[in-house]
C-alpha positions as CSV (number, residue, x, y, z in Angstrom):
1,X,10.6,14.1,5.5
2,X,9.7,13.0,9.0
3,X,10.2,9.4,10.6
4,X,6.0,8.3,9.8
5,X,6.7,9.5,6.0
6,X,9.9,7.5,5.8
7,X,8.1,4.1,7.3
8,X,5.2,4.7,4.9
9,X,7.4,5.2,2.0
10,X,9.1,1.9,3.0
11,X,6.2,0.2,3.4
12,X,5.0,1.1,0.1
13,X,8.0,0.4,-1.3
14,X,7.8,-3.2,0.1
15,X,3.9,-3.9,-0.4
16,X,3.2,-2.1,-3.6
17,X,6.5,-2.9,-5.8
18,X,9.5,-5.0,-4.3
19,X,8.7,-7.3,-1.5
20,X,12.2,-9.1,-2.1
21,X,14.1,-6.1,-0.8
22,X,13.2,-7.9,2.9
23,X,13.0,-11.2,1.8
24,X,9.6,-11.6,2.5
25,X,6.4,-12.9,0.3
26,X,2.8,-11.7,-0.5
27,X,-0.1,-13.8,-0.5
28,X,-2.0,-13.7,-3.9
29,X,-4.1,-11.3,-2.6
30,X,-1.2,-9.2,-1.5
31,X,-1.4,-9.6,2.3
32,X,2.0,-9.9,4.1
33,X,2.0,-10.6,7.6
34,X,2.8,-8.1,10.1
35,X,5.3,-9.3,12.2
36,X,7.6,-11.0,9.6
37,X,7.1,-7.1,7.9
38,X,8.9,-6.3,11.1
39,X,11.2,-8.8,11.7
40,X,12.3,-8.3,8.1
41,X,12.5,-5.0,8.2
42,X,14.9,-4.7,10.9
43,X,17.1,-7.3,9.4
44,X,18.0,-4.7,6.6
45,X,17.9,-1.6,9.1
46,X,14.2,-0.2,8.9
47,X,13.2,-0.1,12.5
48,X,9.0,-0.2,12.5
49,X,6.9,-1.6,15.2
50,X,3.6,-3.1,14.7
51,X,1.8,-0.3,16.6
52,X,3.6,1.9,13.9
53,X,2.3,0.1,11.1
54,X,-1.4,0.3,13.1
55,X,-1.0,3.9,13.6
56,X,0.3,4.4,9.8
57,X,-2.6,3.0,8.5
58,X,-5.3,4.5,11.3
59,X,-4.0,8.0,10.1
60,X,-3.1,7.6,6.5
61,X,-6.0,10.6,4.4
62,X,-5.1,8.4,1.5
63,X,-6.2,5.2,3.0
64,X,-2.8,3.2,0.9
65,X,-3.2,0.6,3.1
66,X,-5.4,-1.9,4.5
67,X,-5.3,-4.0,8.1
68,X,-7.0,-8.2,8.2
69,X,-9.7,-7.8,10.0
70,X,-7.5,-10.1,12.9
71,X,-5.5,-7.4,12.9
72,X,-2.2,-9.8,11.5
73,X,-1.8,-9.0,8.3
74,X,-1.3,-5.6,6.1
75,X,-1.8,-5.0,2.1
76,X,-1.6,-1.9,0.0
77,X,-5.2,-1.0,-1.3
78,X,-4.0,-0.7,-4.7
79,X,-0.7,0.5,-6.6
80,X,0.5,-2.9,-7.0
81,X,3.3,-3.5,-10.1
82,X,3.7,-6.7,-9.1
83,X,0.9,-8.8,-9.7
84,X,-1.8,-9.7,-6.9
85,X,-5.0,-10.8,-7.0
86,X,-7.2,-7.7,-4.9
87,X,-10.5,-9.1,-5.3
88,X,-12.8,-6.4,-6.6
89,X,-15.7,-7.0,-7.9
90,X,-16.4,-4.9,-11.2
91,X,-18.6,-2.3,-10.2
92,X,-20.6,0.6,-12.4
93,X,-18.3,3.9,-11.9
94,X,-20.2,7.5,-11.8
95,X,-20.5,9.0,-14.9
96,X,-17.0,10.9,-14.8
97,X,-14.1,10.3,-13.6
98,X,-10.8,12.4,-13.4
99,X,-6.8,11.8,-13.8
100,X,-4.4,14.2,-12.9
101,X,-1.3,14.2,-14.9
102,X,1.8,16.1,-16.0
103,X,1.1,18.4,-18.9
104,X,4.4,16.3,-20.3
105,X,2.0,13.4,-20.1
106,X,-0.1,14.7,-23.1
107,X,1.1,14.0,-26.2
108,X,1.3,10.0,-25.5
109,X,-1.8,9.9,-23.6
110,X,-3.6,11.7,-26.9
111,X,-1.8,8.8,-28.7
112,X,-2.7,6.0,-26.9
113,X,-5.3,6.8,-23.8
114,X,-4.2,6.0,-20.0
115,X,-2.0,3.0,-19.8
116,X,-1.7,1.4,-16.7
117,X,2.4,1.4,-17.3
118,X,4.1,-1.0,-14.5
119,X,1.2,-0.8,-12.0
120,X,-1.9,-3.4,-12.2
121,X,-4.5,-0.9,-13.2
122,X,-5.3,3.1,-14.3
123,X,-6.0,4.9,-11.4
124,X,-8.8,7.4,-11.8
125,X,-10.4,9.7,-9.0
126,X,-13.5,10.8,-8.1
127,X,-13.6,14.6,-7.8
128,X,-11.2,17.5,-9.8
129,X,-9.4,18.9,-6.4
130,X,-8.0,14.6,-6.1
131,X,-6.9,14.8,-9.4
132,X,-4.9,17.8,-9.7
133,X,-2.8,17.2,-6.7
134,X,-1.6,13.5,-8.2
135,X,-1.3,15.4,-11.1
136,X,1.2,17.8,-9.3
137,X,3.1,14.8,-8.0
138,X,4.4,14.3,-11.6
139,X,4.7,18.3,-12.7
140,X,2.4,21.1,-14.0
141,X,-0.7,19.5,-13.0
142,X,-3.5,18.7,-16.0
143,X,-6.4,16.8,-15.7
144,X,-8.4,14.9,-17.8
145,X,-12.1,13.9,-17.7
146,X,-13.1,10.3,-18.6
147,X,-16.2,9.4,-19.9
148,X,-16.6,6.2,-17.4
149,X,-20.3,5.9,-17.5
150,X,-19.6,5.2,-22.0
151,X,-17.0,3.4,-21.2
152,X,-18.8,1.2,-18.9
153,X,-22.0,0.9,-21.3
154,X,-19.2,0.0,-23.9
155,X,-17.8,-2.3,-22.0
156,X,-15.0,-1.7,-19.9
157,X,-15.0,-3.0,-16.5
158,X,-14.2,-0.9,-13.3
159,X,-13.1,-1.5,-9.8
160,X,-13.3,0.4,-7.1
161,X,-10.9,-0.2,-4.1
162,X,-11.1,0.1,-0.7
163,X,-9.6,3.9,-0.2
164,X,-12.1,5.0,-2.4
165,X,-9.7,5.0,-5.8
166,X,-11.6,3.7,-9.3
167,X,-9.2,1.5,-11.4
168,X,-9.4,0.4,-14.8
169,X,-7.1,-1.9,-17.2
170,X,-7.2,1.1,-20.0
171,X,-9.1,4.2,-20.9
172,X,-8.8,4.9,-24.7
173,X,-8.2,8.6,-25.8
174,X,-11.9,8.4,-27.2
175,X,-13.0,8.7,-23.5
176,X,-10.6,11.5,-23.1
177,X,-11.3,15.3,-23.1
178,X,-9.0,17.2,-21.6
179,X,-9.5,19.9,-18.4
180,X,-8.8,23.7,-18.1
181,X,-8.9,24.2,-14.7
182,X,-5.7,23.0,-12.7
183,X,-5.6,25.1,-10.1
């Protein structure tokens, strides 16, 4: 794992789950500030710059985090288990959506549908190819199709955030059918 990795890692660590590891606090909407980010940091030995963060961000394909538009302050984009308030404004999904999971995940998910476990929401992609590599993240890859466009119609709300991931509270195994292709 290279140097960026590692400070990305961190940062997730920090933004998305455990801001008290530095001692430092979130807004309700999840912002930190930059520079106490650093200053923090380097108090428990992570060395990061604020031109890091910048170029961190700039270069991230997965878009995790987010930079105030004055430049001072930094939030993840979504993958919060802690709670913050993100803003989103429901929003009608496409008709489908897709989940990639471990084919360990199964047998629950059958049971009880996509649970948004720790985090504040489910996280649900856009395309198959997405999918299938978060579910290889958590072992032989599976994806499932949700019917978002019925869910919505029944009532489910949706948010899509700002790197382009849809998130939901819960998709029920009714809105569940499960893909062949996973690779």
């Amino acid at each position: 794992m290279n140097g960026t990795t590692k400070i990305s890692k961190f940062i997730s660590l920090v933004l998305w789950h455990r801001p008290e590891t530095i001692g430092i606090s979130l807004d309700e909407s999840g912002w930190a500030v930059i520079a106490e980010l650093v200053e923090k940091s380097r108090k428990v030995g992570v060395v990061l710059t604020s031109d890091q963060i910048q170029k961190i961000v700039a270069a991230s394909d997965k878009q995790r985090f987010a930079i105030s538009a004055d430049g001072l302050r930094i939030r993840a984009n979504q993958g919060h288990s802690i709670t913050v308030d993100l803003s989103f404004d429901a929003t009608e999904p496409p008709q489908r959506l897709y989940h990639g999971t471990a084919v360990n995940n199964i047998p629950a998910i059958r049971h009880q549908g996509l649970l948004k476990g720790n985090r504040q929401h489910v996280h649900l992609s856009l395309d198959l190819e997405c999918a299938i590599d978060v579910g290889m993240r958590h072992g032989k890859p599976v994806v499932l199709l949700i019917d978002a466009g019925r869910m919505y119609m029944d009532g489910f709300d949706f948010f899509l955030s700002q790197n382009g991931v849809w998130l939901t509270d819960h998709v029920p195994a009714e809105y569940l059918t499960l893909q062949n292709k996973t690779s």
